[in-house]
Structures are given as C-alpha cells and as structure tokens.
Backbone as JSON Lines, residues from 0, in Angstrom:
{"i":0,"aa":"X","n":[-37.76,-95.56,217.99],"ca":[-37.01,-94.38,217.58],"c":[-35.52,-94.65,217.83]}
{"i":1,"aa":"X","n":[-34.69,-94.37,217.09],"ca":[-32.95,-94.58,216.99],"c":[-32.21,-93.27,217.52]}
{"i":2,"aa":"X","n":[-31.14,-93.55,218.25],"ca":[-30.54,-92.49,218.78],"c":[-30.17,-91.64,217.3]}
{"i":3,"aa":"X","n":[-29.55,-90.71,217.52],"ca":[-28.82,-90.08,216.8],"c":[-27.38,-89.82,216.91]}
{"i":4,"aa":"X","n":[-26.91,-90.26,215.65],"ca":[-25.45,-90.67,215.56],"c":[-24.59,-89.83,215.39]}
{"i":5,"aa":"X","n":[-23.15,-90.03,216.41],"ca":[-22.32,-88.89,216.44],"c":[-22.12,-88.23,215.77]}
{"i":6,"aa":"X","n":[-21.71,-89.0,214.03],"ca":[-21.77,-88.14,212.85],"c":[-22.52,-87.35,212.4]}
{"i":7,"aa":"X","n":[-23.91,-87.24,212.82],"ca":[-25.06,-86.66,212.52],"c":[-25.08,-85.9,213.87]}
{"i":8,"aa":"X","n":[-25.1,-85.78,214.95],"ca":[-25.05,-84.77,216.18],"c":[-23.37,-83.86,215.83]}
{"i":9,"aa":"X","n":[-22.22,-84.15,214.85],"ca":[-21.34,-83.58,214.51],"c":[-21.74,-82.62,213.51]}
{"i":10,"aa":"X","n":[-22.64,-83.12,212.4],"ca":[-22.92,-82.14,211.86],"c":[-23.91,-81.13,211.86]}
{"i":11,"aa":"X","n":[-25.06,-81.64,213.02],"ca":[-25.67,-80.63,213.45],"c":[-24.62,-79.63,214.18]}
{"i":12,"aa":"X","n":[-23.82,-79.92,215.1],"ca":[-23.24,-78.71,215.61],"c":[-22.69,-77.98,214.75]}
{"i":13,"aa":"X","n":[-22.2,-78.25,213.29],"ca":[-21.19,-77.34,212.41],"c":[-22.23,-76.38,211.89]}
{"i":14,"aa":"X","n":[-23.52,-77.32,211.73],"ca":[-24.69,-76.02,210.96],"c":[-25.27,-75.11,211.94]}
{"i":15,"aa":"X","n":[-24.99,-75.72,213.25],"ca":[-25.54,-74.82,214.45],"c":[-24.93,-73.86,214.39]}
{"i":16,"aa":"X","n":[-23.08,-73.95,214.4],"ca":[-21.94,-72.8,214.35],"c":[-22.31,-71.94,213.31]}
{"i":17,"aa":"X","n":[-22.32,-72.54,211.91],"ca":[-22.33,-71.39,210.53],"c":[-23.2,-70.83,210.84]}
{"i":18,"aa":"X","n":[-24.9,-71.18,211.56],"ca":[-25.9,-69.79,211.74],"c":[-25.53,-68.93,212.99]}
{"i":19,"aa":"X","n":[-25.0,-69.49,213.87],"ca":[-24.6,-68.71,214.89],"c":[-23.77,-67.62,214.38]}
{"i":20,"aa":"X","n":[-22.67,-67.92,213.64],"ca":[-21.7,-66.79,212.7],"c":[-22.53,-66.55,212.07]}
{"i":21,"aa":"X","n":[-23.28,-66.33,211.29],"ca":[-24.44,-65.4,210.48],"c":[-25.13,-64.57,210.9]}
{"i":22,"aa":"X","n":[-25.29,-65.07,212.31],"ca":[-26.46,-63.79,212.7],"c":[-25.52,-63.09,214.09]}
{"i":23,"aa":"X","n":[-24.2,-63.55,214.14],"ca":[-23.85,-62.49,215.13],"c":[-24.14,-62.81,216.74]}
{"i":24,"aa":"X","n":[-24.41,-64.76,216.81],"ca":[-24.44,-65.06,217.95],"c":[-23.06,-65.32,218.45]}
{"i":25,"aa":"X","n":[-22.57,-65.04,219.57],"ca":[-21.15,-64.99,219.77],"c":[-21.13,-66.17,221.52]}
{"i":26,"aa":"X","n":[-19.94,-66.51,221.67],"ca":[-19.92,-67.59,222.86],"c":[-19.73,-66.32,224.07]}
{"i":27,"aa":"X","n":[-19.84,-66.58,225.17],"ca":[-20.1,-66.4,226.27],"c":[-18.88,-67.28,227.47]}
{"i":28,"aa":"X","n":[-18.67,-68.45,227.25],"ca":[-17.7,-68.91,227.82],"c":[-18.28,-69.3,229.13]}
{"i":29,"aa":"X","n":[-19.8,-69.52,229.18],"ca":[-20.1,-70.33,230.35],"c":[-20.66,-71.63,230.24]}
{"i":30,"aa":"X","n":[-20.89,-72.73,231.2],"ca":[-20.8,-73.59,230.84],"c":[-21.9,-74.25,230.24]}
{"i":31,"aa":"X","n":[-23.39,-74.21,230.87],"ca":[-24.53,-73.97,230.11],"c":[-24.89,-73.31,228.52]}
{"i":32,"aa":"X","n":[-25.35,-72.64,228.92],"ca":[-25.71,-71.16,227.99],"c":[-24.69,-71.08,227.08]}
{"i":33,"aa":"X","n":[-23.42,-71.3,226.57],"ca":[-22.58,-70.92,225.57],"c":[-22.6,-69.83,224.57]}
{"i":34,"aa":"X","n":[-24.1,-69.41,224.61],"ca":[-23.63,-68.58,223.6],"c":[-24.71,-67.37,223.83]}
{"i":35,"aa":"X","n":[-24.75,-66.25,222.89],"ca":[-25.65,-65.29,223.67],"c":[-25.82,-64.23,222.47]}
{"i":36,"aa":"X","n":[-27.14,-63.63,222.08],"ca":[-27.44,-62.7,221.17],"c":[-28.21,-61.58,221.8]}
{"i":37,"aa":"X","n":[-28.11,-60.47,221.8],"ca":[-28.23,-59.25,221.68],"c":[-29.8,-59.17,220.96]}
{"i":38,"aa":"X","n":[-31.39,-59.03,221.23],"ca":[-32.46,-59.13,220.8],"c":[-33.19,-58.14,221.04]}
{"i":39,"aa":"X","n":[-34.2,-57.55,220.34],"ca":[-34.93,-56.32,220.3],"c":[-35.75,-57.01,221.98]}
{"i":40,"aa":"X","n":[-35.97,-58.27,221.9],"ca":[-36.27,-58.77,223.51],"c":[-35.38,-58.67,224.67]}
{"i":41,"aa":"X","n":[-34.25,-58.29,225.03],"ca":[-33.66,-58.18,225.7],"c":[-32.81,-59.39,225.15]}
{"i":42,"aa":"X","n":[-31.16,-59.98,226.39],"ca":[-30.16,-61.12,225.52],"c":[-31.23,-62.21,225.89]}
{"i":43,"aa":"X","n":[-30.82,-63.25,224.74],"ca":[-30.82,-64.13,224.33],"c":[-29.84,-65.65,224.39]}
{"i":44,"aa":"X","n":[-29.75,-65.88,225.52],"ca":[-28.69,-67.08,225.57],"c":[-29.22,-68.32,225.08]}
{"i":45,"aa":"X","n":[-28.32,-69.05,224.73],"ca":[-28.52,-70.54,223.93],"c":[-27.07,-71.3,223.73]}
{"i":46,"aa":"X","n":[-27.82,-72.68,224.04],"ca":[-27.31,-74.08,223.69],"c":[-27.57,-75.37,222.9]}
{"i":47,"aa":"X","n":[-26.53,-75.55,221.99],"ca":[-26.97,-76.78,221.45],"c":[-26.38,-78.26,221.74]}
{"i":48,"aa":"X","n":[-27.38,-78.8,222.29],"ca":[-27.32,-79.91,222.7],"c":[-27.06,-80.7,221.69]}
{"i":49,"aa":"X","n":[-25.47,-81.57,221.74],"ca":[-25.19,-82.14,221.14],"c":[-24.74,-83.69,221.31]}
{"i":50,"aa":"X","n":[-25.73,-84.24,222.0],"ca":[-25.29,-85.78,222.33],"c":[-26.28,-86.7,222.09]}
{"i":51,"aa":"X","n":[-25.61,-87.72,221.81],"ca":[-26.18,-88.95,221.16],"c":[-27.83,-89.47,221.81]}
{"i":52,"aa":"X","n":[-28.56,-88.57,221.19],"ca":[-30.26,-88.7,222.05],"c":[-31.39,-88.8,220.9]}
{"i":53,"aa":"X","n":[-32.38,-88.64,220.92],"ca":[-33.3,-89.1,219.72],"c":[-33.97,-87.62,219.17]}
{"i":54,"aa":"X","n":[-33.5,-86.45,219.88],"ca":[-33.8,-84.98,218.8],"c":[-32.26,-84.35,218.76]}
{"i":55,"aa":"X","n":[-32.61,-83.4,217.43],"ca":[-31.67,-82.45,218.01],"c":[-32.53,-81.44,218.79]}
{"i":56,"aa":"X","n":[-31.58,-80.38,219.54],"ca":[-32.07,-79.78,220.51],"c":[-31.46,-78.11,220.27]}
{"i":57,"aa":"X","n":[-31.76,-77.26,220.42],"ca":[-31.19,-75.87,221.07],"c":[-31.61,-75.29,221.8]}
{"i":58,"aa":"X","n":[-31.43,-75.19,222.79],"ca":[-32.01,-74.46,224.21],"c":[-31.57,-72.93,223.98]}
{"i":59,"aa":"X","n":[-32.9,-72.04,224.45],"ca":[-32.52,-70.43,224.34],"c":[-33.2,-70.01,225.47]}
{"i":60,"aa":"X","n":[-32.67,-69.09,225.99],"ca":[-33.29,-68.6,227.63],"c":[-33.13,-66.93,226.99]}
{"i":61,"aa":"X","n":[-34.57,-66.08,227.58],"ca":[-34.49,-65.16,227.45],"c":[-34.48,-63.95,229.1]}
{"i":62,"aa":"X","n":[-33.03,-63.68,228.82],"ca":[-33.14,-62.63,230.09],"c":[-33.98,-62.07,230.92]}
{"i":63,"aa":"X","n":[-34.7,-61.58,229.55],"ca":[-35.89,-60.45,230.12],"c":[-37.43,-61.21,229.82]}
{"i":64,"aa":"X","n":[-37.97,-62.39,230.08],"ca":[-38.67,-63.18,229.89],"c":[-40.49,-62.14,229.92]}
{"i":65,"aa":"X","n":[-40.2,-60.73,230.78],"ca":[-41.8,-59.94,230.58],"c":[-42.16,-59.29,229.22]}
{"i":66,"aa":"X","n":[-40.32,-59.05,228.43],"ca":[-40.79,-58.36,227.27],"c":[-41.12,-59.84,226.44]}
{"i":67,"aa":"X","n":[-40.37,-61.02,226.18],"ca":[-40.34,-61.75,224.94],"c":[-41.66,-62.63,225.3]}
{"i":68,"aa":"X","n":[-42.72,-62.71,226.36],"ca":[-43.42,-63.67,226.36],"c":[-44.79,-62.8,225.58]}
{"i":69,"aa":"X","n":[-44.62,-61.44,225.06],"ca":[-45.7,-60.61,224.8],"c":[-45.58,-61.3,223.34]}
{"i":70,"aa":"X","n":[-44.54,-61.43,222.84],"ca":[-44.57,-62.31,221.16],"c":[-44.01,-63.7,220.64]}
{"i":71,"aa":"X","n":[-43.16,-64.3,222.14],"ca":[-43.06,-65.91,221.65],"c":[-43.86,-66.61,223.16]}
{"i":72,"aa":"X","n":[-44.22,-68.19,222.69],"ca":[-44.67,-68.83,224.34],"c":[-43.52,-69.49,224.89]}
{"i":73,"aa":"X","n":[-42.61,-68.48,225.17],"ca":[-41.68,-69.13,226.2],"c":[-41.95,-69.0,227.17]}
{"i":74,"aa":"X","n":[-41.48,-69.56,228.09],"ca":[-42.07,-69.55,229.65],"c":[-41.72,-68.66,230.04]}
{"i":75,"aa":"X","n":[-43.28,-67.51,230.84],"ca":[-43.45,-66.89,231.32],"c":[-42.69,-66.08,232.47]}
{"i":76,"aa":"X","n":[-41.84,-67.75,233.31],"ca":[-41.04,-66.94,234.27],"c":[-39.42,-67.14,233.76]}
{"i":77,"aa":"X","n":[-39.28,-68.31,233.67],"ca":[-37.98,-68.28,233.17],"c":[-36.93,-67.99,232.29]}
{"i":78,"aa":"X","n":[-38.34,-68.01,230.93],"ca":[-37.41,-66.89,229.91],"c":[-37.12,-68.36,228.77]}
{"i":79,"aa":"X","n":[-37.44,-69.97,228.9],"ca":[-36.81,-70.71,228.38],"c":[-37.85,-70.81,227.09]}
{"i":80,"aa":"X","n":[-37.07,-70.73,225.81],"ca":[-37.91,-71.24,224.76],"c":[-36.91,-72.17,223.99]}
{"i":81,"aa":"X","n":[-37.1,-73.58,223.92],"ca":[-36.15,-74.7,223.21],"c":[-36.85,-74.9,221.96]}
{"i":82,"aa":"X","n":[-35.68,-75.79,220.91],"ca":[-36.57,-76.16,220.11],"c":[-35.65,-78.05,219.86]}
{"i":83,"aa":"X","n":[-37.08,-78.45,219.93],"ca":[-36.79,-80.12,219.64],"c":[-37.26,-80.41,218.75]}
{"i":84,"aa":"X","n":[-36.3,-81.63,217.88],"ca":[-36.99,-82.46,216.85],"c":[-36.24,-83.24,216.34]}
{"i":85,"aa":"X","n":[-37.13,-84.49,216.32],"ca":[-36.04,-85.25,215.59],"c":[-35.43,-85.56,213.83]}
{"i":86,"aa":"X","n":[-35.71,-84.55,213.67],"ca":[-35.33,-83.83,212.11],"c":[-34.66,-82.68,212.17]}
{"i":87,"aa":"X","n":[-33.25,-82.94,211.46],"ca":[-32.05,-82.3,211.83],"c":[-32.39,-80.4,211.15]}
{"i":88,"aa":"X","n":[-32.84,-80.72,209.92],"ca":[-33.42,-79.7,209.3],"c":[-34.62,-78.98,209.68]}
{"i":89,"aa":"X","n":[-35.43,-79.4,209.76],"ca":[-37.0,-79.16,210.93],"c":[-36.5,-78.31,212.11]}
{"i":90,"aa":"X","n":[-35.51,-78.9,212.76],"ca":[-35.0,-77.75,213.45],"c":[-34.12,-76.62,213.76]}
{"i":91,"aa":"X","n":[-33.18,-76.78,212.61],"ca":[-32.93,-76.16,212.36],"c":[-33.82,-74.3,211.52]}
{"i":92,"aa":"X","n":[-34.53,-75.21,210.71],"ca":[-35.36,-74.14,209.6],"c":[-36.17,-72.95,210.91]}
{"i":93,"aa":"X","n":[-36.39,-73.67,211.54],"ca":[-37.5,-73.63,212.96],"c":[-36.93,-72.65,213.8]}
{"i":94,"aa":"X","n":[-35.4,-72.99,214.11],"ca":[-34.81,-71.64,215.15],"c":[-34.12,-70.57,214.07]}
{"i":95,"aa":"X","n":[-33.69,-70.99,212.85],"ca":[-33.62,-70.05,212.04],"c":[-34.71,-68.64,211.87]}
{"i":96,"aa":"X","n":[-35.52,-69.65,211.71],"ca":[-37.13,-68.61,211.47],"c":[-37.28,-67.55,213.27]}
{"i":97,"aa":"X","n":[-36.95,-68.06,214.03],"ca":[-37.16,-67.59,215.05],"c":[-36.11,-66.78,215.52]}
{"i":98,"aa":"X","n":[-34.87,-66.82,215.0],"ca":[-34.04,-65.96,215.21],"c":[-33.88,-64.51,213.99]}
{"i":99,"aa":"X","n":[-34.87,-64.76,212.96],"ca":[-34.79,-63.91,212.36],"c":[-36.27,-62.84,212.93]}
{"i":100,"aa":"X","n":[-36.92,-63.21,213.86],"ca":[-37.64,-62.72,214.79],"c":[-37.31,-61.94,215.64]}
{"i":101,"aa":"X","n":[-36.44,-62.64,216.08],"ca":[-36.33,-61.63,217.37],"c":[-35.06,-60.77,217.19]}
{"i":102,"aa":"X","n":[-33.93,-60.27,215.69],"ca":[-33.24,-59.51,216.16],"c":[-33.79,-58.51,215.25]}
C-alpha cells in the first residue's frame, strides 16, 4: 500500500473545507477537534487528518455519546465515530451520508 501524497492529502482537505461550509460546520480553534456541528445528537466535533499516511481520515467525537450511540456505532463511552479509507471519495461520500444524518 503507498502513502498518500501531499497533493492528494491537499486536496482532500479543500473537499473536506467546501462540505464543512455546506453544512454549517464551523472551526472551534482548538487544537484537536477543529471543528464542531450543532446535531439533533447533541455537538459534534471533528478532524481531518491530513498527513502523508495510507487513508484519508476524519475523526468526529460526539459530546453526548448516550443519545448518538441509540442510531450510529460510535463508541459507547467516548462519543468517537471516525471514518477511514483509503479512497479519497469512499470517504468522503461516507461522512457526507452521515452528516446528512445527524443534522
């Protein structure tokens, strides 16, 4: 398996940004978590991991982890539901679909 190349971890982050501006995910300004949505589950924080590794990545932690584990399998205590793959689109389509879930 081949890393994934800056140019390609560059443009995952630009398509990460345009859905983030679409659905009204806004930054947060911490250093983890960066960014944070407002969800019929309680907030929603998330990160996209953007360095030269063999998936892309977006990490999402849910605040209130007793309401959102009744309809996604994120972990039970911590609230974390990621999504990996090493198909830039695959994962994208993937947290798309899942963010049109939960607001």
């Amino acid at each position: 398996m081949r890393k994934i190349s800056k140019v390609n971890n560059k443009k995952f982050k630009k398509k990460c940004m345009e859905m983030f501006n679409k659905y009204g995910i806004t930054e947060t300004g911490s250093n983890f978590y960066e960014y944070q949505l407002d969800t019929q589950y309680g907030l929603l924080r998330l990160s996209v991991h953007d360095e030269e590794i063999f998936t892309y990545s977006i990490f999402t932690r849910f605040d209130e982890p007793e309401k959102a584990k009744e309809k996604f399998a994120c972990n039970p205590y911590s609230g974390k539901y990621n999504f990996h793959c090493a198909d830039m689109e695959t994962t994208l389509n993937s947290f798309e679909r899942f963010i049109k879930e939960v607001i």
